[in-house]
N, C-alpha and C positions, 0 to 999 in steps of 0.2 A: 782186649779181644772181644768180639761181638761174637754170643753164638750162635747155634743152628736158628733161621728164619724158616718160620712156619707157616706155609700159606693156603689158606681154604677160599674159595669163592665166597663172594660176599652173602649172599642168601642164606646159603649154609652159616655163614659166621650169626647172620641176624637171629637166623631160628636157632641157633645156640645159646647165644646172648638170653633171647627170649625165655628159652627154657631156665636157664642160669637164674635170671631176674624173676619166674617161678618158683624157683625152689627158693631163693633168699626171702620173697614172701612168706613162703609155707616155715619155713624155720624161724623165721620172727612171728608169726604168729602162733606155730608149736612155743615157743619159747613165753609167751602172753596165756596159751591156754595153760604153761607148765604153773605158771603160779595163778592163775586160776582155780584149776582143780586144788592144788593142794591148801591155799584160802579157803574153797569149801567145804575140805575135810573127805573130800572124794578121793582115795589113794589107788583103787585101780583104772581109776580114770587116769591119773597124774602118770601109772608106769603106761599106760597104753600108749598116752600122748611123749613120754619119753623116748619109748622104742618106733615112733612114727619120725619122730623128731632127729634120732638118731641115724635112722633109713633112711629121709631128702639130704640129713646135710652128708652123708659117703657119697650121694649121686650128686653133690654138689662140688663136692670135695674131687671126685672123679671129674664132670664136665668141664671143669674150672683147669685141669690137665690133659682136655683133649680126648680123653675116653668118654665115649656115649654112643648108644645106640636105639633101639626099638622102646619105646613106654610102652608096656602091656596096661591096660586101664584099670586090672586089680590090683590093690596094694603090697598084696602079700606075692604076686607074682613078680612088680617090680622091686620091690626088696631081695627076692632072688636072683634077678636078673642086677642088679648093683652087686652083690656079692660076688654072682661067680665074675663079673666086671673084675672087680678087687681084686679078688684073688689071682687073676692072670696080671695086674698089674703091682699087688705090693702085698706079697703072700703072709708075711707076719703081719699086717694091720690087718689084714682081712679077718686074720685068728681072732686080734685084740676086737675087731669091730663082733663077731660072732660071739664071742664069749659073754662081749656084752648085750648084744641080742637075745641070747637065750638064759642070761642071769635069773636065776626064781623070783618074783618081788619079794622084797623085804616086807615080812607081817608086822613091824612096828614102825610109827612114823617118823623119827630119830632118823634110823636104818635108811626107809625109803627115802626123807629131804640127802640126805649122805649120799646115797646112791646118785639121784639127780643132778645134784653139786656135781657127783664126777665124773658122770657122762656131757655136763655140760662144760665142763674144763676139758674133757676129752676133744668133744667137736671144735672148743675154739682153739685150743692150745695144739691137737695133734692133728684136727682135717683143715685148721687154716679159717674157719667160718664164724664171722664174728656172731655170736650167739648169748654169751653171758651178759654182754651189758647192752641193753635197750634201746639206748641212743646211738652205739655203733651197728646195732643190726637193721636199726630202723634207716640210717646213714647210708649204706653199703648198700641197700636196696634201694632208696633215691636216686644214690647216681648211677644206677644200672639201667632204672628207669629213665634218668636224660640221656643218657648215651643214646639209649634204642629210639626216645625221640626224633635227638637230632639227626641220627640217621639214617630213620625211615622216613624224616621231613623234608631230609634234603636229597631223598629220591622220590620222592613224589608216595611211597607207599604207604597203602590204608594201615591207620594203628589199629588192635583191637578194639572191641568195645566192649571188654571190660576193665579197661585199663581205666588211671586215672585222668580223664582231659578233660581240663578246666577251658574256657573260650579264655585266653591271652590274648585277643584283640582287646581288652578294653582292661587292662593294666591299670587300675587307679591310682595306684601306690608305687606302681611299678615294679610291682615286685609276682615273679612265675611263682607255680606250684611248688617249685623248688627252690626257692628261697622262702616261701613258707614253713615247706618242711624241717628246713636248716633253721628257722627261728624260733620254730616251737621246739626242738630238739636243745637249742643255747637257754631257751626260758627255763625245761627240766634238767641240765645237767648240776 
């Protein structure tokens, strides 16, 4: 049995996608800054970028289900605005996501790698957002990115310009962006 079919106009579905294929950015990149900081011995750096990291992927975890609404441009207002989201939509994860939000940092570094290990088994394992391993989050953002390509290409409409566009008129190898991306991802696995 097929279930309920859910249908938004296309625009709206692009600036979804869009926003989507932002936050899967922002969370591979928190996920790159997380062992950064902690390589340099910077620990409140590593829980800041934790709790940043934690707050895109609920609004990713949320959009990716169909709830979304206003971005406020501050951080801490749209981490608010994700929460009371959650909470009308899945009131014990909202706890679990808060709890973790407001956890003290750990004063020792044992404690704090412990802590980040299990916020980052949290976002992958309980919001769905491939985030612990590098190659699948770097993955899952590629093809988000050709999806929105092909079909803002195949309406004629302008991409960003901050996105990634290579000129693919002149294919030497033949090979897009994205089978670049997929072959440096099989060179590190």
């Amino acid at each position: 049995m097929i279930g309920p079919i859910r249908s938004e106009p296309l625009f709206d579905w692009l600036k979804t996608r869009r926003r989507a294929n932002e936050l899967q950015l922002l969370c591979m990149t928190y996920s790159f800054d997380l062992d950064g900081a902690l390589g340099a011995g910077q620990p409140e750096l590593a829980w800041q970028v934790r709790n940043n990291f934690l707050a895109f992927a609920v609004e990713l975890y949320l959009l990716e289900r169909g709830n979304f609404g206003p971005r406020p441009a501050d951080l801490a207002e749209q981490t608010c605005a994700v929460m009371h989201t959650l909470e009308h939509v899945d009131g014990r994860l909202a706890d679990e996501v808060w709890e973790l939000l407001t956890l003290p940092a750990p004063t020792d570094d044992e404690a704090l790698r412990s802590e980040i290990t299990a916020v980052r088994a949290f976002i992958t394992d309980r919001l769905g957002v491939p985030a612990a391993n590098r190659a699948d989050s770097i993955q899952h953002w590629a093809e988000g990115v050709k999806v929105l390509r092909e079909i803002s290409g195949a309406m004629g409409l302008a991409q960003s310009d901050d996105w990634y566009l290579s000129d693919e008129s002149d294919l030497s190898e033949g090979l897009s962006w994205y089978d670049e991306v997929l072959g440096l991802l099989e060179q590190h696995r």
